[in-house]
C-alpha positions in Angstrom: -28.4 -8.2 15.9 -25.3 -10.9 16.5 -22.1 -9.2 17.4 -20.6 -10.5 14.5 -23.2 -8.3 12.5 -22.3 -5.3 14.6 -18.4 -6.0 13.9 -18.6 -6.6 10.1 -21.0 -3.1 9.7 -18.8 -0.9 11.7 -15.9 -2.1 9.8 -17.8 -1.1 6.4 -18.3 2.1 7.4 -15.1 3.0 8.8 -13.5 2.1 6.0 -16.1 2.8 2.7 -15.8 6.8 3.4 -15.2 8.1 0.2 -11.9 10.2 -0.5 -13.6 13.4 -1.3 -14.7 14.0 2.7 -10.7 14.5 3.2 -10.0 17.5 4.7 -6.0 16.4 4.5 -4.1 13.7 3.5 -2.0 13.2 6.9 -2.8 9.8 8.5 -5.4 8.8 6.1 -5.4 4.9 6.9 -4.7 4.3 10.1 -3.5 1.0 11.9 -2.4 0.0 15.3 -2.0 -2.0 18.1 -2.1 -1.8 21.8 -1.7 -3.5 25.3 -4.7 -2.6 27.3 -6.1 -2.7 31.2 -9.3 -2.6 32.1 -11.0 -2.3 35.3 -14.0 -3.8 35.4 -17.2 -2.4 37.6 -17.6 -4.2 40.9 -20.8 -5.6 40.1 -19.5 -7.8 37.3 -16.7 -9.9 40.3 -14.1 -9.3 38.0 -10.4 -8.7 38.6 -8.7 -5.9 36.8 -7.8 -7.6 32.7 -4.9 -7.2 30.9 -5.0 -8.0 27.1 -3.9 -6.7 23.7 -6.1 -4.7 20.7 -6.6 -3.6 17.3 -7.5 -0.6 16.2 -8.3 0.7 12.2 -9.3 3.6 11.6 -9.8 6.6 8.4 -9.5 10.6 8.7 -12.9 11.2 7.4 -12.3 15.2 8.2 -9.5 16.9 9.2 -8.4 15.9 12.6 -11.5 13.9 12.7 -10.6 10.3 12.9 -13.3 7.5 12.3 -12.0 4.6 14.4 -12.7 0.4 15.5 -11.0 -0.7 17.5 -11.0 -5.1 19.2 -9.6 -5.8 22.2 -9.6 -9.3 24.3 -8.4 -10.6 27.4 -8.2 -13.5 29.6 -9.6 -12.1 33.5 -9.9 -14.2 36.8 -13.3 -14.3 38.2 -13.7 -13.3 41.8 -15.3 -16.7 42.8 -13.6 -18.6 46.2 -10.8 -21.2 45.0 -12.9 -25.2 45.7 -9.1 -27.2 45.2 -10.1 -29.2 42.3 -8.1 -27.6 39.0 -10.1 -28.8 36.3 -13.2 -26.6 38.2 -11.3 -24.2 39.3 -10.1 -23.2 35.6 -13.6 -22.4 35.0 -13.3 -19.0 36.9 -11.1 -17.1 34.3 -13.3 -16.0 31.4 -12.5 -14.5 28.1 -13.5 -10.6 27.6 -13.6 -9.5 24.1 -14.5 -5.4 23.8 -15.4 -4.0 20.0 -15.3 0.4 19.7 -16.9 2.3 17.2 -15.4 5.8 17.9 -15.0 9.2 16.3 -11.8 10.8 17.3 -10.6 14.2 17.4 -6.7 15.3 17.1 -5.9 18.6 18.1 -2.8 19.9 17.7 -0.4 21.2 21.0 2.8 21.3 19.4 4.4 19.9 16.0 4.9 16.5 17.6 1.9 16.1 20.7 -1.8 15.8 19.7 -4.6 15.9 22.4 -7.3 13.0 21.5 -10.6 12.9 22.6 -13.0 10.7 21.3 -16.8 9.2 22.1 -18.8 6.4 20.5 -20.2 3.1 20.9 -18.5 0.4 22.5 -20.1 -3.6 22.3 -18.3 -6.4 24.9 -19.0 -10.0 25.6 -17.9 -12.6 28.1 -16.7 -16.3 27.4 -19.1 -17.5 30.2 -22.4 -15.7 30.2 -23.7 -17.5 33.0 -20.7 -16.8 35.4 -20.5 -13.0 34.5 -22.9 -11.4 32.6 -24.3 -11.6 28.9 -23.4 -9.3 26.1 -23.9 -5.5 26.4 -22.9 -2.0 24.8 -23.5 1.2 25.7 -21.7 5.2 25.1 -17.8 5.3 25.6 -15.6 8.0 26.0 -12.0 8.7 25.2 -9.2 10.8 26.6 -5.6 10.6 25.5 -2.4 12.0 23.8 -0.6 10.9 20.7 3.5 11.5 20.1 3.9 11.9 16.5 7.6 9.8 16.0 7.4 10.4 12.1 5.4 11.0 9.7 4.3 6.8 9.6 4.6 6.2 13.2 3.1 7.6 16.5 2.6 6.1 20.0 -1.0 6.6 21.7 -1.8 6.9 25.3 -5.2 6.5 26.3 -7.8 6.2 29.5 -11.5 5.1 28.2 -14.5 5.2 29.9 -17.1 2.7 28.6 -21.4 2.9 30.3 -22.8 -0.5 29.4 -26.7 0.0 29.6 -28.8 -2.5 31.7 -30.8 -3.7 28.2 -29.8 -5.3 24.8 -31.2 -7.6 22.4 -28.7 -10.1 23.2 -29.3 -10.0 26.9 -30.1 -13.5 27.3 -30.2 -15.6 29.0 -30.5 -13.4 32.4 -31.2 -9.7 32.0 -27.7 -7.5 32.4 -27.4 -5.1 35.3 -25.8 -1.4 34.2 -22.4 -1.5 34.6 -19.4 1.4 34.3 -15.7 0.0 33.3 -12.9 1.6 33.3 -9.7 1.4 31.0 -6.1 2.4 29.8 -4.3 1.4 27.0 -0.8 2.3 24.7 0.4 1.5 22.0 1.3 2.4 18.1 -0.3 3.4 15.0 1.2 3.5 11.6 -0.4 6.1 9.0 -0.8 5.4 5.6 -1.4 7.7 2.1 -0.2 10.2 4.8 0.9 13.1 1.7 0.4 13.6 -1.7 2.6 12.0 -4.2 4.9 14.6 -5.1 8.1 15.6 -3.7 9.0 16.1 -0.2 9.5 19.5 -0.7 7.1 21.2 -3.1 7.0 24.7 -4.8 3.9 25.3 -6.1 3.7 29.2 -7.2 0.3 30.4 -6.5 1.0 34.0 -8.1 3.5 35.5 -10.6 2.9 39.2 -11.6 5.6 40.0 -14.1 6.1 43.4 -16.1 8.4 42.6 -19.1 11.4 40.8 -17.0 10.3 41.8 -13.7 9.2 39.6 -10.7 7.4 41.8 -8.8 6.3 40.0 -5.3 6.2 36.6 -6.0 4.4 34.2 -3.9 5.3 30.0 -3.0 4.3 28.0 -1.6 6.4 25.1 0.4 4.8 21.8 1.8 6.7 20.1 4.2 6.4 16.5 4.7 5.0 15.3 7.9 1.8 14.4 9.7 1.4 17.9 11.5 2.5 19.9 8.3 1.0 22.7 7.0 1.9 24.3 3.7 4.2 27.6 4.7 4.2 30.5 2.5 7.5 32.3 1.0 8.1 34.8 -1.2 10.0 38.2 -2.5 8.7 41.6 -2.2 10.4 44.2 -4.3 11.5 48.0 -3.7 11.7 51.3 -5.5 15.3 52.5 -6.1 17.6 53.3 -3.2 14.3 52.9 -1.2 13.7 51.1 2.0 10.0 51.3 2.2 7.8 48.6 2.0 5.0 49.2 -0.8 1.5 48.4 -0.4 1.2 45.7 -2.4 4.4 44.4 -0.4 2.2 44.0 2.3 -0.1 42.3 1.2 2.7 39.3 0.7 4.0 39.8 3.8 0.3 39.8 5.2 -0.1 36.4 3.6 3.3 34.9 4.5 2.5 35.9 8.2 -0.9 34.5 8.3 0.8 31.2 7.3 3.9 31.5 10.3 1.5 31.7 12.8 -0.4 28.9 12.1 -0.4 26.5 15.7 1.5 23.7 13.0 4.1 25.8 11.9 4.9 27.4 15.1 8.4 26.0 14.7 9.1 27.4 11.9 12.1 29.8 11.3 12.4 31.8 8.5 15.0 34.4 6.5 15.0 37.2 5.1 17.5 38.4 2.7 18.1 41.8 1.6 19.3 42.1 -1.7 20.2 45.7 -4.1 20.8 46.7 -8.0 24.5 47.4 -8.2 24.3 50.9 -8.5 26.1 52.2 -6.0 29.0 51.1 -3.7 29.4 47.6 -2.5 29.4 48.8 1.1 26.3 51.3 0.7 24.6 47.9 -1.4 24.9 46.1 1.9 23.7 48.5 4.2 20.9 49.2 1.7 20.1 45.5 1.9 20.3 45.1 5.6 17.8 48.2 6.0 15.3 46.4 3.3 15.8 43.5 5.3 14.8 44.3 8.5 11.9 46.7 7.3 10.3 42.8 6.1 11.0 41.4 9.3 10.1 44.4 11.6 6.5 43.9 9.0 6.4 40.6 10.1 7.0 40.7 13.7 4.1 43.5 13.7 1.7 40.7 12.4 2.4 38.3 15.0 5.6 36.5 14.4 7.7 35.9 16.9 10.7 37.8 16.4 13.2 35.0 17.3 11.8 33.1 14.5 13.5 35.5 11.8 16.4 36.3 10.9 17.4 39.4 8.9 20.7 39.6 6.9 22.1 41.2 3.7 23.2 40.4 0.1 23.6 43.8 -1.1 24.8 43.7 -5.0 26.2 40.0 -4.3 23.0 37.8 -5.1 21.4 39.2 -8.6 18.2 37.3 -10.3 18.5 39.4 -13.2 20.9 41.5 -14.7 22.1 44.2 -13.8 22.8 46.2 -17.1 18.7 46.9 -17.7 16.2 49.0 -15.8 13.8 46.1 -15.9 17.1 43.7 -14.5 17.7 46.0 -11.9 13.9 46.1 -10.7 14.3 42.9 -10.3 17.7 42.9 -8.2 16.0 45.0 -5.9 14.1 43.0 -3.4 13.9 41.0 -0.4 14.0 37.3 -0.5 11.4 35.2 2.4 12.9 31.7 2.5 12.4 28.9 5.1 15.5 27.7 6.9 13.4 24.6 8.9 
């Protein structure tokens, strides 16, 4: 098979994935470019190349990035110098290197992805007689990508590429086994990276009402960006002149926890707002509303979220949903209010 062939198949596939393996939407197309150096094995007499590549690439599961990548350079052969130009041009070759990788991105903080990748890599040489004829073989990858926004990110990369001692194109001298060496940066921009909706989107996953009352409502937000995760918010209500958090309030809290402490949304912050009927003083509302208050965030902390990630403060009688001239209104008034603040 011609390494046109190869090229032209492991494009196809890299890019006829269809939609429904996403996993997410984050970096779905991706495209870059790079500067690359490669140091070639010392059997081959090659000095060490510097060129520039292409990559293309589609998330066929989440974090899992199906990848091609081209790159070429010019590289000096390691042949002694005769005087005479015209011949002595003759000892740079052309290398041209083709990757067929699947590439994994896992998360170490909302900006910093680890990337490690392995596949099949396919490179040729302008002069087949001087070097070597065309070989592939297993590569591996190792590297980190900055996420700059939620288009752009820079890639740093080492590669590690085993070309095997047999292909069909071997001709025409047989090609020894050879082990090269590689680093290479550059940027990638991400396309059909979120849903078309709003950046910020409330979708409310569950409502129970009684009459007028909102009893522990449930949102969820989704934050643009290529590390987002949706976050969960909400409201949990209380009994009168109560602090206690009810059962069913836990179960929100339970849920809105789980989503805080997910590695993407470990920089989250998040408040909680006490809030009170207006029975009562103002002044006993407020204390009321600071003790509801931090009963949710003392919940939440128990669960696993960091406590410096919350902060607890009071509305008392101030903030009312509802009014307050009904028993139904004030059951409503009476709750604590989960809100993201980044």
């Amino acid at each position: 098979m011609r390494t046109l062939h190869k090229f032209i198949i492991g494009a196809t596939l890299s890019v006829a994935l269809p939609a429904s393996a996403f996993a997410q939407r984050q970096g779905a197309i991706e495209l870059g470019a790079f500067g690359r150096v490669t140091k070639f094995a010392d059997t081959l007499k090659l000095d060490t190349g510097l060129g520039l590549g292409g990559r293309a690439g589609i998330y066929a599961f989440k974090n899992w990035l199906l990848e091609m990548e081209l790159s070429y350079a010019d590289v000096d052969v390691n042949l002694p110098r005769s005087g005479d130009v015209s011949r002595d041009t003759l000892n740079k070759v052309s290398h041209a290197l083709w990757a067929y990788r699947l590439t994994y991105n896992h998360p170490l903080s909302d900006r910093v992805k680890l990337l490690a990748g392995a596949g099949y890599a396919y490179d040729s040489y302008g002069r087949v007689r001087i070097v070597a004829p065309r070989g592939g073989g297993p590569q591996g990858l190792l590297g980190l990508r900055y996420i700059i926004n939620d288009r752009l990110s820079a890639r740093f990369e080492g590669t590690g590429t085993y070309v095997l001692p047999a292909d069909d194109d071997a001709k025409p001298v047989a090609r020894a086994a050879a082990f090269n060496l590689g680093a290479q940066a550059g940027l990638s921009l991400s396309f059909f990276t979120r849903d078309p909706k709003p950046r910020v989107q409330y979708d409310t996953v569950r409502v129970s009402q009684r009459d007028t009352v909102y009893v522990n409502r449930i949102d969820t937000v989704r934050i643009a960006g290529p590390a987002a995760r949706p976050i969960v918010i909400g409201a949990i209500n209380f009994a009168f002149n109560k602090s206690d958090i009810s059962n069913e309030a836990k179960t929100i809290l339970d849920i809105i926890a789980a989503s805080l402490v997910e590695p993407t949304n470990s920089s989250r912050t998040i408040t909680v707002t006490g809030n009170t009927d207006a029975i009562g003083s103002e002044r006993y509302n407020e204390t009321l509303g600071q003790a509801r208050a931090d009963q949710a965030k003392a919940y939440l902390v128990s669960k696993g979220v960091a406590e410096s990630r919350v902060v607890a403060r009071t509305q008392g009688e101030k903030d009312p949903v509802a009014p307050n001239t009904t028993d139904n209104g004030r059951a409503t008034n009476r709750r604590v209010l989960v809100m993201l603040t980044n």
